[in-house]
mmCIF file of the N, C-alpha and C atoms, coordinates in Angstrom:
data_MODEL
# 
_entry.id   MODEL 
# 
loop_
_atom_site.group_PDB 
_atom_site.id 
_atom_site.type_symbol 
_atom_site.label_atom_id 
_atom_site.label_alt_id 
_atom_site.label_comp_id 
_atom_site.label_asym_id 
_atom_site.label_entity_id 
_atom_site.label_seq_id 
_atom_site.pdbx_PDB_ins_code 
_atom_site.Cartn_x 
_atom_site.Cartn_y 
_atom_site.Cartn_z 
_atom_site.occupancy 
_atom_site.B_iso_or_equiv 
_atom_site.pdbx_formal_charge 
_atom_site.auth_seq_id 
_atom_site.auth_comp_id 
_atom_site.auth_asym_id 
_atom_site.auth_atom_id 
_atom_site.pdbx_PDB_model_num 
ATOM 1   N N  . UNK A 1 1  ? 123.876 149.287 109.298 1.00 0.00 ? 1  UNK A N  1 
ATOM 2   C CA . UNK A 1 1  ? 124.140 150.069 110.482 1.00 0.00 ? 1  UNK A CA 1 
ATOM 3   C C  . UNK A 1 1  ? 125.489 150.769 110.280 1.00 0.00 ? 1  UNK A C  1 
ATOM 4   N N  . UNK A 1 2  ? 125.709 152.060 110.574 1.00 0.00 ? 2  UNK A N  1 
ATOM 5   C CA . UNK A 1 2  ? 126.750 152.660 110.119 1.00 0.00 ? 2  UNK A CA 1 
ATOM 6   C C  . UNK A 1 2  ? 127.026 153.967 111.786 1.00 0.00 ? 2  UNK A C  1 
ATOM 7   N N  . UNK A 1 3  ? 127.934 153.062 112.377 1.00 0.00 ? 3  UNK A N  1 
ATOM 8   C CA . UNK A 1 3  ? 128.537 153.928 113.980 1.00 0.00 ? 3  UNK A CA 1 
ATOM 9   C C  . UNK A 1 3  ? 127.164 153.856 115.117 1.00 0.00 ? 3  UNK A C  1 
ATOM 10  N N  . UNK A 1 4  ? 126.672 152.723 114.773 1.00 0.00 ? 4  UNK A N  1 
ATOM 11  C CA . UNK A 1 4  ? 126.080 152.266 115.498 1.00 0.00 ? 4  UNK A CA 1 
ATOM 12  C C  . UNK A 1 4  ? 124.063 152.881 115.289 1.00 0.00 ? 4  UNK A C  1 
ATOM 13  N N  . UNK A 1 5  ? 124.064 153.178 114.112 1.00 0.00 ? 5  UNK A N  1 
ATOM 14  C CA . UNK A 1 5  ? 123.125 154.039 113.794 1.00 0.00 ? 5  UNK A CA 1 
ATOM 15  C C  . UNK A 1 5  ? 122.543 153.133 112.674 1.00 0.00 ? 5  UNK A C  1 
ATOM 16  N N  . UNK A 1 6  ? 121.171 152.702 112.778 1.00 0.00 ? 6  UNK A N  1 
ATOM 17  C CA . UNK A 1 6  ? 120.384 152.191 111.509 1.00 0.00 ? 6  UNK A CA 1 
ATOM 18  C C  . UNK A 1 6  ? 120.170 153.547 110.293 1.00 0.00 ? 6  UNK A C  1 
ATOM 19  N N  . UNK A 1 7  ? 120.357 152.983 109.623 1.00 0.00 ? 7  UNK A N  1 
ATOM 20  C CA . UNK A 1 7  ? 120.186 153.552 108.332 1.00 0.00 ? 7  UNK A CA 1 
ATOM 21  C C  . UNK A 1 7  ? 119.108 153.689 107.889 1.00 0.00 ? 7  UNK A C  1 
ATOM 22  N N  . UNK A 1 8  ? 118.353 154.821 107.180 1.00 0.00 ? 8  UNK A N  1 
ATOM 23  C CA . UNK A 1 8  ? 116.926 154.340 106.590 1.00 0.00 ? 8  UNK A CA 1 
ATOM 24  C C  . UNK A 1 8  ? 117.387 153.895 105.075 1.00 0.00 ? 8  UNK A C  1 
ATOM 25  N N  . UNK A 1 9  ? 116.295 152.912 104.652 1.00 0.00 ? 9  UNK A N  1 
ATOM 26  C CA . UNK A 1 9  ? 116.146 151.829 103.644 1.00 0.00 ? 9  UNK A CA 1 
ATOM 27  C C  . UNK A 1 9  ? 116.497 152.989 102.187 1.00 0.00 ? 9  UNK A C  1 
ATOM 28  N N  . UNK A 1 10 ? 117.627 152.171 101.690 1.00 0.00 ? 10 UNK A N  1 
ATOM 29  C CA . UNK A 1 10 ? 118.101 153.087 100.219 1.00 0.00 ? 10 UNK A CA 1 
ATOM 30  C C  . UNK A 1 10 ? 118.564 151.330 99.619  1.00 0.00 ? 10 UNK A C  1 
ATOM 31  N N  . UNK A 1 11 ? 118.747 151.902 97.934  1.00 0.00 ? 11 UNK A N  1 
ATOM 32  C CA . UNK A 1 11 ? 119.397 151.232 97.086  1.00 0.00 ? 11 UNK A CA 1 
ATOM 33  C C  . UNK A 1 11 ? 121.300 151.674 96.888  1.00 0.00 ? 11 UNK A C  1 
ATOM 34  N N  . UNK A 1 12 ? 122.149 150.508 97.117  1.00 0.00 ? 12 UNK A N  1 
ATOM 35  C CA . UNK A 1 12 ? 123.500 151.132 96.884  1.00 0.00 ? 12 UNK A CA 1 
ATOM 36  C C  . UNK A 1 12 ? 123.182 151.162 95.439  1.00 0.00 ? 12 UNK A C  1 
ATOM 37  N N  . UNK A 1 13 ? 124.274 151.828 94.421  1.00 0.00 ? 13 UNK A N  1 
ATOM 38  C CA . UNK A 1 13 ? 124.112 151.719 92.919  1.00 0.00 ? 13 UNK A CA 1 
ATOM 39  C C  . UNK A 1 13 ? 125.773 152.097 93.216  1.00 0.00 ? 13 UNK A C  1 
ATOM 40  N N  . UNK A 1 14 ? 125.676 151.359 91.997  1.00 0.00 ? 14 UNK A N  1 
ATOM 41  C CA . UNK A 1 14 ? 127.380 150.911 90.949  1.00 0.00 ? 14 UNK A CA 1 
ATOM 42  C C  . UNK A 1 14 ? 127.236 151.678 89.779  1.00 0.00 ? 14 UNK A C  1 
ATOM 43  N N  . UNK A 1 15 ? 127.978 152.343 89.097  1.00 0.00 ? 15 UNK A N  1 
ATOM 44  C CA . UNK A 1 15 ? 128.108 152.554 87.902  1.00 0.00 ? 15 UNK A CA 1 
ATOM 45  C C  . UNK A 1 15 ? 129.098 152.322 87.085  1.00 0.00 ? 15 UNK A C  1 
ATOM 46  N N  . UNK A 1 16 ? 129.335 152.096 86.030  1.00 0.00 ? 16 UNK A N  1 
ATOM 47  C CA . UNK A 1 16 ? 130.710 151.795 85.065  1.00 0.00 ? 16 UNK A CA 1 
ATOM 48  C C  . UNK A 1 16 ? 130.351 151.364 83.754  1.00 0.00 ? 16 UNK A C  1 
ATOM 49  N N  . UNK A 1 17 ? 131.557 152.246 82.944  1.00 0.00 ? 17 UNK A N  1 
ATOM 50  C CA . UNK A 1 17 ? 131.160 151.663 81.845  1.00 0.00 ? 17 UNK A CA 1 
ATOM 51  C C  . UNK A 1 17 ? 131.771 152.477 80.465  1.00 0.00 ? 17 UNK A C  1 
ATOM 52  N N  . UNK A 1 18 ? 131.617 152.363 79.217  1.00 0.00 ? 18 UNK A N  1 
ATOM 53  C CA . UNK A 1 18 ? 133.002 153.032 78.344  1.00 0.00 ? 18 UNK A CA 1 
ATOM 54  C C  . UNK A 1 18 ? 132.970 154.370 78.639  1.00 0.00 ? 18 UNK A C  1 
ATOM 55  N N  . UNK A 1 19 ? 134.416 154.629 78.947  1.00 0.00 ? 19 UNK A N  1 
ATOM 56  C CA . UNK A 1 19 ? 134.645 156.231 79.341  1.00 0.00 ? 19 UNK A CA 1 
ATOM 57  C C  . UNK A 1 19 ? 134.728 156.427 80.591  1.00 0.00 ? 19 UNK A C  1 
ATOM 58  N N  . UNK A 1 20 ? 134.623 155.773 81.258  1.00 0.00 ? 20 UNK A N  1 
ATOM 59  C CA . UNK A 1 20 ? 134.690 155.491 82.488  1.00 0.00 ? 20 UNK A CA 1 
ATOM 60  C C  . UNK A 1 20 ? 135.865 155.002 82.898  1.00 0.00 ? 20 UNK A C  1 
ATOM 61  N N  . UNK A 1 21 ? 136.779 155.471 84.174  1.00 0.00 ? 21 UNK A N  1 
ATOM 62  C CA . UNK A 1 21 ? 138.032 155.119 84.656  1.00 0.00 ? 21 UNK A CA 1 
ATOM 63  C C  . UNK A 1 21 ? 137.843 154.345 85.945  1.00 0.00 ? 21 UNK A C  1 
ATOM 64  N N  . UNK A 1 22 ? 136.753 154.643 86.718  1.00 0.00 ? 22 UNK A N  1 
ATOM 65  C CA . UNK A 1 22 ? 136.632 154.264 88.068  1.00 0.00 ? 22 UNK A CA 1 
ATOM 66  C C  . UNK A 1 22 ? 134.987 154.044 87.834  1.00 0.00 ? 22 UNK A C  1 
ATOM 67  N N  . UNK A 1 23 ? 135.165 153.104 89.199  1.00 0.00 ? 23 UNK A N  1 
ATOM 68  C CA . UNK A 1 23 ? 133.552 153.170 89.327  1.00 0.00 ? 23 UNK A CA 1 
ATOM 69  C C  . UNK A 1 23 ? 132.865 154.139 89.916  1.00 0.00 ? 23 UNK A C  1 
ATOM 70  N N  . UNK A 1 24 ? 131.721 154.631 89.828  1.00 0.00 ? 24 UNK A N  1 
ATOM 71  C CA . UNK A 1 24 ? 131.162 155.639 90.304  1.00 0.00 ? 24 UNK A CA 1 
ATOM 72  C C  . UNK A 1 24 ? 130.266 155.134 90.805  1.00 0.00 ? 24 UNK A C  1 
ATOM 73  N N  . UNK A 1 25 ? 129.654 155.321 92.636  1.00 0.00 ? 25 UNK A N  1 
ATOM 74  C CA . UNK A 1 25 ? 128.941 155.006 93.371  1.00 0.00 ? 25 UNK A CA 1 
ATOM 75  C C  . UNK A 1 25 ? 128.089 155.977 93.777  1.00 0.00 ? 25 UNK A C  1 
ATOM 76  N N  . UNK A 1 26 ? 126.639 155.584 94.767  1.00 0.00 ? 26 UNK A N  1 
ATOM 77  C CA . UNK A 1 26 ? 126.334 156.669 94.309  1.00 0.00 ? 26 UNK A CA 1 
ATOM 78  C C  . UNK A 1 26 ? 124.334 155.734 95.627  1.00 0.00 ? 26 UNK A C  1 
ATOM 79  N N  . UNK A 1 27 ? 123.455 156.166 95.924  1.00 0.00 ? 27 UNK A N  1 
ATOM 80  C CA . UNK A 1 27 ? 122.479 155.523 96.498  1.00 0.00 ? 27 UNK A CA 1 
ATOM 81  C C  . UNK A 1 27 ? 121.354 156.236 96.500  1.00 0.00 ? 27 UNK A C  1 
ATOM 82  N N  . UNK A 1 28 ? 119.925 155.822 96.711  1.00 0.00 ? 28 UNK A N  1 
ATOM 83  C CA . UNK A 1 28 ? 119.051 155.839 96.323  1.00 0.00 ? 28 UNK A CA 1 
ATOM 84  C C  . UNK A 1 28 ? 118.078 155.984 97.541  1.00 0.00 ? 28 UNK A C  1 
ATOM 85  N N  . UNK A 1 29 ? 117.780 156.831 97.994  1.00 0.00 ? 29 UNK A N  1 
ATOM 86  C CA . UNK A 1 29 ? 116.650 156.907 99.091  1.00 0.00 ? 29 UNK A CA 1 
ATOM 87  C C  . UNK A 1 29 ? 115.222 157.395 98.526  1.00 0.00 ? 29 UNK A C  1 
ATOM 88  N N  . UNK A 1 30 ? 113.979 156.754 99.340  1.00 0.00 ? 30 UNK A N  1 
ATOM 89  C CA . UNK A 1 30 ? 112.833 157.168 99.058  1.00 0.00 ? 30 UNK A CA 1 
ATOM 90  C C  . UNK A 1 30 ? 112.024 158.092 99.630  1.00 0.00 ? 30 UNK A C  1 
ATOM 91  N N  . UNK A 1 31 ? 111.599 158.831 98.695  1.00 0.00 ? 31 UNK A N  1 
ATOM 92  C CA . UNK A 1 31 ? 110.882 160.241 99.949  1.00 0.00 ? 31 UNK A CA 1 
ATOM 93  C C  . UNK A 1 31 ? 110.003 159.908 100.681 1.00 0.00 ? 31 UNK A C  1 
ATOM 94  N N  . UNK A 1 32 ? 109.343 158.830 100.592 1.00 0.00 ? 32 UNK A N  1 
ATOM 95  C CA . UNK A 1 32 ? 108.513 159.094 101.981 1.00 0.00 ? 32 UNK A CA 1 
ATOM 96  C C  . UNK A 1 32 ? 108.589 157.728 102.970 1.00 0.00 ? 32 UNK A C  1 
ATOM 97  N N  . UNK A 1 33 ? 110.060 157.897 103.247 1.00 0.00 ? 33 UNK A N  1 
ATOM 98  C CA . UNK A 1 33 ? 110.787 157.663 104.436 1.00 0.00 ? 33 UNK A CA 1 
ATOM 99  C C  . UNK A 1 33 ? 111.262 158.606 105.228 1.00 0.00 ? 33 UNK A C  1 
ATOM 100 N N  . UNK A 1 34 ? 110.458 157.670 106.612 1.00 0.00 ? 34 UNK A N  1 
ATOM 101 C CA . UNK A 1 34 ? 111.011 158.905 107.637 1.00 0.00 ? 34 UNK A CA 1 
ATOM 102 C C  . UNK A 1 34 ? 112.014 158.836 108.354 1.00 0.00 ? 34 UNK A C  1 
ATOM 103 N N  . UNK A 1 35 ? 112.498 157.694 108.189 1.00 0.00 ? 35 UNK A N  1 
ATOM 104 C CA . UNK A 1 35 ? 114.019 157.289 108.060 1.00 0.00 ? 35 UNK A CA 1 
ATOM 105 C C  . UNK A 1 35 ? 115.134 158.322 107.648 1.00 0.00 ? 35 UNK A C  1 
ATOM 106 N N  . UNK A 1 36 ? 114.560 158.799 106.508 1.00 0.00 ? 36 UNK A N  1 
ATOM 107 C CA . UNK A 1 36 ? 115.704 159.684 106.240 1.00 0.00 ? 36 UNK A CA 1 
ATOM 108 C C  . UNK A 1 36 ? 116.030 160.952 107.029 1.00 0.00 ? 36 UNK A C  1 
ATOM 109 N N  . UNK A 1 37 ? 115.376 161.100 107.785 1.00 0.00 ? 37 UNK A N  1 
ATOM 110 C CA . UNK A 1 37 ? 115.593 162.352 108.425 1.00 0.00 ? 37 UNK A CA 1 
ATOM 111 C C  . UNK A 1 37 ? 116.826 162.319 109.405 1.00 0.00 ? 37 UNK A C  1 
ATOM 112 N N  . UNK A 1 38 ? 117.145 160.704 109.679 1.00 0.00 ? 38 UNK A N  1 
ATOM 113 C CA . UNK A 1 38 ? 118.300 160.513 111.042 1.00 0.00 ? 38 UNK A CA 1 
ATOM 114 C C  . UNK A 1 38 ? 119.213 159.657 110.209 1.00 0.00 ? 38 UNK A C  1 
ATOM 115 N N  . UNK A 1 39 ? 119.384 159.637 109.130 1.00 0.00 ? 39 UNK A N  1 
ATOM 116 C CA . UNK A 1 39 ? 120.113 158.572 107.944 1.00 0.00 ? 39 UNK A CA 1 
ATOM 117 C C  . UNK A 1 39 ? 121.382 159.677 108.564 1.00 0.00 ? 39 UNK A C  1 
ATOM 118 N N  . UNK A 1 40 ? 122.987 158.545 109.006 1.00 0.00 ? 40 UNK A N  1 
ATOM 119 C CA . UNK A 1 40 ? 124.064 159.162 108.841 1.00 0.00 ? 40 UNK A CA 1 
ATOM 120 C C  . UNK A 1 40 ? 124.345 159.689 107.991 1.00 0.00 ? 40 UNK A C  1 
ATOM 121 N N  . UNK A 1 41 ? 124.354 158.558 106.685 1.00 0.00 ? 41 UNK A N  1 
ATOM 122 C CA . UNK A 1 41 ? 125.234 159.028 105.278 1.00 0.00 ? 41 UNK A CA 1 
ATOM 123 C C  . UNK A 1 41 ? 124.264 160.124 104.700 1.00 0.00 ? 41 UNK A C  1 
ATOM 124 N N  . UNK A 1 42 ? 123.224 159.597 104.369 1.00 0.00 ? 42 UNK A N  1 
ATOM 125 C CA . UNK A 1 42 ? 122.364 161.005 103.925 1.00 0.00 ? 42 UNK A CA 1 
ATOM 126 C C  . UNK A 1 42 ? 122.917 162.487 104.411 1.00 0.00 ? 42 UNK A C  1 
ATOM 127 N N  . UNK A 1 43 ? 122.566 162.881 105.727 1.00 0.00 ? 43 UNK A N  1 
ATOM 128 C CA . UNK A 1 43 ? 122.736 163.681 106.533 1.00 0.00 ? 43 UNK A CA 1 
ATOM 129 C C  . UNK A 1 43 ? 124.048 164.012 106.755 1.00 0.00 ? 43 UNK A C  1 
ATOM 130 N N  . UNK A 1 44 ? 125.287 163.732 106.189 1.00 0.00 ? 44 UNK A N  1 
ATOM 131 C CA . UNK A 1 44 ? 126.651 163.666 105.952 1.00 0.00 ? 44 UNK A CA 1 
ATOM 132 C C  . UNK A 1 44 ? 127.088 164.394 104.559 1.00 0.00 ? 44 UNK A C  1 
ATOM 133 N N  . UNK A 1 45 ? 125.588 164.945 103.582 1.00 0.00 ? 45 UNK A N  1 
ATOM 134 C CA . UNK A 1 45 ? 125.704 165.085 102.619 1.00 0.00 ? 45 UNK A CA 1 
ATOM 135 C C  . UNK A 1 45 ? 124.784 166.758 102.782 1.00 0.00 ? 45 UNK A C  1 
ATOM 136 N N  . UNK A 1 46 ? 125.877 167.676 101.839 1.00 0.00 ? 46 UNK A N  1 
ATOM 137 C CA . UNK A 1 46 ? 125.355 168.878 102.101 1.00 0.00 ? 46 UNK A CA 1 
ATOM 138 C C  . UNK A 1 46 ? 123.995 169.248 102.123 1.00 0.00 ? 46 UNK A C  1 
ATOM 139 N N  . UNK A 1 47 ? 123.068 170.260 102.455 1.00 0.00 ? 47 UNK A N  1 
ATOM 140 C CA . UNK A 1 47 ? 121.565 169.707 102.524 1.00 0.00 ? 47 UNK A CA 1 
ATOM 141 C C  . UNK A 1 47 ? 120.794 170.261 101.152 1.00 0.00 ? 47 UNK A C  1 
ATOM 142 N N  . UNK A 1 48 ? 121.720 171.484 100.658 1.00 0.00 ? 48 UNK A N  1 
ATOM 143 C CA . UNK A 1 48 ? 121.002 171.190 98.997  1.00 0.00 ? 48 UNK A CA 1 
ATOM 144 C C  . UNK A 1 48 ? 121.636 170.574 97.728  1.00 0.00 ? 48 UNK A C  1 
ATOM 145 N N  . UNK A 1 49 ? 122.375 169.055 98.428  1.00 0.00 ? 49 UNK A N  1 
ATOM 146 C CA . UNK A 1 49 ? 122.730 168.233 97.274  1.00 0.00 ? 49 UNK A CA 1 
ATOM 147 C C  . UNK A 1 49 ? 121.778 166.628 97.802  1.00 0.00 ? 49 UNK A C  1 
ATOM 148 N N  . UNK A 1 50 ? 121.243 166.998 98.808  1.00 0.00 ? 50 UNK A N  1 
ATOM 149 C CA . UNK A 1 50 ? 120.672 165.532 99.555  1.00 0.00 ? 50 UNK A CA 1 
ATOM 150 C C  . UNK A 1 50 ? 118.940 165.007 98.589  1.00 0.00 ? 50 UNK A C  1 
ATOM 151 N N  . UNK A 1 51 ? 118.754 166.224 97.436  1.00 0.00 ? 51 UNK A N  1 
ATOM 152 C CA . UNK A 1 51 ? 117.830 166.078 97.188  1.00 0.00 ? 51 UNK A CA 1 
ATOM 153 C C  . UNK A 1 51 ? 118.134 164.708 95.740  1.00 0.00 ? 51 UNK A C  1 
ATOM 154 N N  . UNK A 1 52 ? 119.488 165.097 95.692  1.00 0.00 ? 52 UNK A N  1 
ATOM 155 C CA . UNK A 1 52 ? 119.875 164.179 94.093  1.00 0.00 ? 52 UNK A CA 1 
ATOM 156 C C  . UNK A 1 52 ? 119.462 162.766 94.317  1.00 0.00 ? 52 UNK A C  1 
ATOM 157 N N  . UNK A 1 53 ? 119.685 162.571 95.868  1.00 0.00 ? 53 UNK A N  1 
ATOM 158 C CA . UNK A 1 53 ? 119.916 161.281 96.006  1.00 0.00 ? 53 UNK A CA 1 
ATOM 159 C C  . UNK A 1 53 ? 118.601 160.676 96.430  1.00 0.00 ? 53 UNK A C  1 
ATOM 160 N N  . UNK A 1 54 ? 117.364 161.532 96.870  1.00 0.00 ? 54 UNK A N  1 
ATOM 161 C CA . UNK A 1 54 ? 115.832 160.853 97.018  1.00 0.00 ? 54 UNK A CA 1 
ATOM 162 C C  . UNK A 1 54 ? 115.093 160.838 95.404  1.00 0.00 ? 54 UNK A C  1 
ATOM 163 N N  . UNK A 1 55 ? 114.535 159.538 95.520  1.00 0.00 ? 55 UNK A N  1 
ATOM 164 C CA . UNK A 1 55 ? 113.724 159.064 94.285  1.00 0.00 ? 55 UNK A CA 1 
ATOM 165 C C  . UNK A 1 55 ? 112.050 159.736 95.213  1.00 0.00 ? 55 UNK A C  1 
ATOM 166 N N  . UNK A 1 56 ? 111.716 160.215 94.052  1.00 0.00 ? 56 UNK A N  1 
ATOM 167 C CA . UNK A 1 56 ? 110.328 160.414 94.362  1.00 0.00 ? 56 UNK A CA 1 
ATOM 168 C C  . UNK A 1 56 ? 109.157 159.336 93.866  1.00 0.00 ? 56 UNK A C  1 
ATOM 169 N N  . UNK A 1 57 ? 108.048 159.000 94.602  1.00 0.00 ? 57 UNK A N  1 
ATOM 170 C CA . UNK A 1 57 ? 107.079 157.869 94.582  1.00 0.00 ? 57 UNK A CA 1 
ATOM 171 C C  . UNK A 1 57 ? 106.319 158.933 93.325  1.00 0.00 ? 57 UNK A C  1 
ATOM 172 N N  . UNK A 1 58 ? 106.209 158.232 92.372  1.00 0.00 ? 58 UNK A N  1 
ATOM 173 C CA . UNK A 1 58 ? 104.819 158.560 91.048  1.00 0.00 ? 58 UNK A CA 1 
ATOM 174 C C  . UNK A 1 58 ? 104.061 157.225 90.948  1.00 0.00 ? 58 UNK A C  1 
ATOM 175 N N  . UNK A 1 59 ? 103.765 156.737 91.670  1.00 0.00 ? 59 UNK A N  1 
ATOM 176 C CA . UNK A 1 59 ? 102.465 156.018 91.502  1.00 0.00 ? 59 UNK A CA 1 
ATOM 177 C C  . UNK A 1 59 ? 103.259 155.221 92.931  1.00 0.00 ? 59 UNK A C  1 
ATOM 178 N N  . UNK A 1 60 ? 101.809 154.323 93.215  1.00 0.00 ? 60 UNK A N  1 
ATOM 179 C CA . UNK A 1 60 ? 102.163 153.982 94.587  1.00 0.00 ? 60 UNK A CA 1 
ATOM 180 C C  . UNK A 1 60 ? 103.351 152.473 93.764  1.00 0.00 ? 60 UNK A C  1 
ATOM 181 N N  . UNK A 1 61 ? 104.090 152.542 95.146  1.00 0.00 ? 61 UNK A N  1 
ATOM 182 C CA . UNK A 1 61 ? 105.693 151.402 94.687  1.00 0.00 ? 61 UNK A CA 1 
ATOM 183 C C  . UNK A 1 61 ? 106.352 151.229 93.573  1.00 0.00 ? 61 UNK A C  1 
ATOM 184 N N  . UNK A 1 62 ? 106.217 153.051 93.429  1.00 0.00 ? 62 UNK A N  1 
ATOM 185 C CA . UNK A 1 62 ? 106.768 153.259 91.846  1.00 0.00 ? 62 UNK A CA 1 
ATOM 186 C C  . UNK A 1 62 ? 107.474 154.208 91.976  1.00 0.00 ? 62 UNK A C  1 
ATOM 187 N N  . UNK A 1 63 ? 109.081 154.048 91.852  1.00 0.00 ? 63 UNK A N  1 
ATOM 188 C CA . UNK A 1 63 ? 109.852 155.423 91.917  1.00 0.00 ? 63 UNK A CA 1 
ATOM 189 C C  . UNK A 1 63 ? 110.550 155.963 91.181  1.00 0.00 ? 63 UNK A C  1 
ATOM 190 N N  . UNK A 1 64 ? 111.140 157.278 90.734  1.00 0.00 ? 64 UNK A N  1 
ATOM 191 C CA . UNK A 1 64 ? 111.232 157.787 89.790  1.00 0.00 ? 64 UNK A CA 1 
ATOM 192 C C  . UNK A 1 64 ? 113.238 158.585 90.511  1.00 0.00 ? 64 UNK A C  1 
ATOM 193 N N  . UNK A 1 65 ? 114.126 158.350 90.125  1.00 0.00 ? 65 UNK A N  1 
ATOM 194 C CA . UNK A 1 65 ? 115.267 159.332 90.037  1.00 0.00 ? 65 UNK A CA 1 
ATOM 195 C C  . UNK A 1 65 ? 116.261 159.539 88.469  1.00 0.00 ? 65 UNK A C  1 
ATOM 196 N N  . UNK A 1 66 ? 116.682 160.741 88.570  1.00 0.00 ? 66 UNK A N  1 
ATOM 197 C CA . UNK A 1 66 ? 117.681 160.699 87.094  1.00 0.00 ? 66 UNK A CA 1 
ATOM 198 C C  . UNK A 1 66 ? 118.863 160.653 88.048  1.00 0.00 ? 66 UNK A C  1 
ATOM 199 N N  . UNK A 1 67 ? 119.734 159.418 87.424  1.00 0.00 ? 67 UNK A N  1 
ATOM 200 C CA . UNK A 1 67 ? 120.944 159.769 87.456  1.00 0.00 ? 67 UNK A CA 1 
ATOM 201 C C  . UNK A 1 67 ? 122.158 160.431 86.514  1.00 0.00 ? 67 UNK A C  1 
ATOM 202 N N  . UNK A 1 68 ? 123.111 162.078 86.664  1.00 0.00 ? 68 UNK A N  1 
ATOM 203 C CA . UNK A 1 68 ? 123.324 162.623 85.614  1.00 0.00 ? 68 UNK A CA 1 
ATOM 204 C C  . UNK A 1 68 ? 124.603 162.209 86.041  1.00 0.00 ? 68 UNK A C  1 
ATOM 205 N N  . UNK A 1 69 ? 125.550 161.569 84.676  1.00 0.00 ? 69 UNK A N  1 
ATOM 206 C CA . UNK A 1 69 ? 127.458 161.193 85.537  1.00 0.00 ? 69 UNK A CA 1 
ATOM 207 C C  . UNK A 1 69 ? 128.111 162.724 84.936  1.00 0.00 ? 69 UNK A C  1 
ATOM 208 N N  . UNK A 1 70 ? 127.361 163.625 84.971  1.00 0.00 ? 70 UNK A N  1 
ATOM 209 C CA . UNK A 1 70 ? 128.617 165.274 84.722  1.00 0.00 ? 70 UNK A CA 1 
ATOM 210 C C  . UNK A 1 70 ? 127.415 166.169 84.488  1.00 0.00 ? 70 UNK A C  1 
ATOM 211 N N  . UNK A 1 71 ? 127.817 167.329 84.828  1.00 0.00 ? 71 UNK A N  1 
ATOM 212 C CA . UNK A 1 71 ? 126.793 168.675 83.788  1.00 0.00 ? 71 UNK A CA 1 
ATOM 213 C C  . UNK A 1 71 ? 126.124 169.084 85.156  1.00 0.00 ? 71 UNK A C  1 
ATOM 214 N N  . UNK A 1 72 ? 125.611 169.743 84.853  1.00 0.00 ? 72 UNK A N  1 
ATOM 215 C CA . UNK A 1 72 ? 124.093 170.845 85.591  1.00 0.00 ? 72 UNK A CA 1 
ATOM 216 C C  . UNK A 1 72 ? 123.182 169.401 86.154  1.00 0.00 ? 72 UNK A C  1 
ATOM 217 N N  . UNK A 1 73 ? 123.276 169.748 87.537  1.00 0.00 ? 73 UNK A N  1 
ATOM 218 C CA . UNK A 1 73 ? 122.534 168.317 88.109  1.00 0.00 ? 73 UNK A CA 1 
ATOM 219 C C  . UNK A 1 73 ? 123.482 167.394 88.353  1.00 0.00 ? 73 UNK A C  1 
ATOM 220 N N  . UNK A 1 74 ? 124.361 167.329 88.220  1.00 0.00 ? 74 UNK A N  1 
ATOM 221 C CA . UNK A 1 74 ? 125.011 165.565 88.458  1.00 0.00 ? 74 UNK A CA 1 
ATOM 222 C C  . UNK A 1 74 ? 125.181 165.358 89.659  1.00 0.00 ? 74 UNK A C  1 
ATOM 223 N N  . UNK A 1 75 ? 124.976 164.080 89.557  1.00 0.00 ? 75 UNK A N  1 
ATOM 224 C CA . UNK A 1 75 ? 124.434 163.235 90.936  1.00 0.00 ? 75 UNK A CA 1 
ATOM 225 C C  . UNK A 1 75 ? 125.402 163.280 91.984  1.00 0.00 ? 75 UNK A C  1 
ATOM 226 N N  . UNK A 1 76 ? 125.158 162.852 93.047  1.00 0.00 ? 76 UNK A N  1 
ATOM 227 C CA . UNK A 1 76 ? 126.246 163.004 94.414  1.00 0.00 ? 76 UNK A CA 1 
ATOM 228 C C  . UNK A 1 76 ? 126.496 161.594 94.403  1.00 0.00 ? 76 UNK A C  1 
ATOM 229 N N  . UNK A 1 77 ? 128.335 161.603 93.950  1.00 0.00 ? 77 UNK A N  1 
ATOM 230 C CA . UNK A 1 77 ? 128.946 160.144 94.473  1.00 0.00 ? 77 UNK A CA 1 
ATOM 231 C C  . UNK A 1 77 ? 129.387 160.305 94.912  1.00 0.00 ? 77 UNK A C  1 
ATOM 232 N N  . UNK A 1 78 ? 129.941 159.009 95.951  1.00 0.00 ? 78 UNK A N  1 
ATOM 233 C CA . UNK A 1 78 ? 130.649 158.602 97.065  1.00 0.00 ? 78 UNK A CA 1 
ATOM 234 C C  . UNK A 1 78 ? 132.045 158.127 96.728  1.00 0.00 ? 78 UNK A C  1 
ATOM 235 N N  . UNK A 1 79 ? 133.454 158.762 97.533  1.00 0.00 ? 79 UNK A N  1 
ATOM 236 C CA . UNK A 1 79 ? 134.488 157.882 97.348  1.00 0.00 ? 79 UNK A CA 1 
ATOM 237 C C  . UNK A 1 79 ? 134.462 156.907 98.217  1.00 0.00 ? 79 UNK A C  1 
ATOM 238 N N  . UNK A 1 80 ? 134.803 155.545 97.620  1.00 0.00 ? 80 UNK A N  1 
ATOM 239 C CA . UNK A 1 80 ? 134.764 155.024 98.693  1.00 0.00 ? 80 UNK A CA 1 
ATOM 240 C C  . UNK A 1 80 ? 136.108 153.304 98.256  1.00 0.00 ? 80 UNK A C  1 
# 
């Protein structure tokens, strides 16, 4: 719950690792939640970078996202 608002259902993710100075954070929502449509943090996130952060379903309870840490595409992290 985040300001008094349920969240729809995501994965937090951690990243780190050589070359790396800080951790890089970063979460995971599923597209066919309809949750996401009233998600704070989602919706806190510009609306053509909100797509980095939904995994799309390829087979049923099977989901698919790239995470990129720099370049063309890289993913939307969080300071936090």
């Amino acid at each position: 719950m985040r300001d008094g608002v349920i969240q729809a259902p995501h994965v937090a993710v951690s990243i780190f690792g050589k070359g790396l100075n800080r951790h890089l954070y970063t979460r995971v929502y599923f597209d066919d939640e309809e949750a996401n449509k009233s998600d704070p943090v989602l919706n806190s996130i510009p609306e053509d970078l909100r797509s980095k952060l939904i995994a799309k379903e390829i087979e049923p309870d099977c989901y698919e996202i790239s995470i990129r840490l720099q370049g063309e595409g890289e993913s939307v992290f969080f300071d936090v």
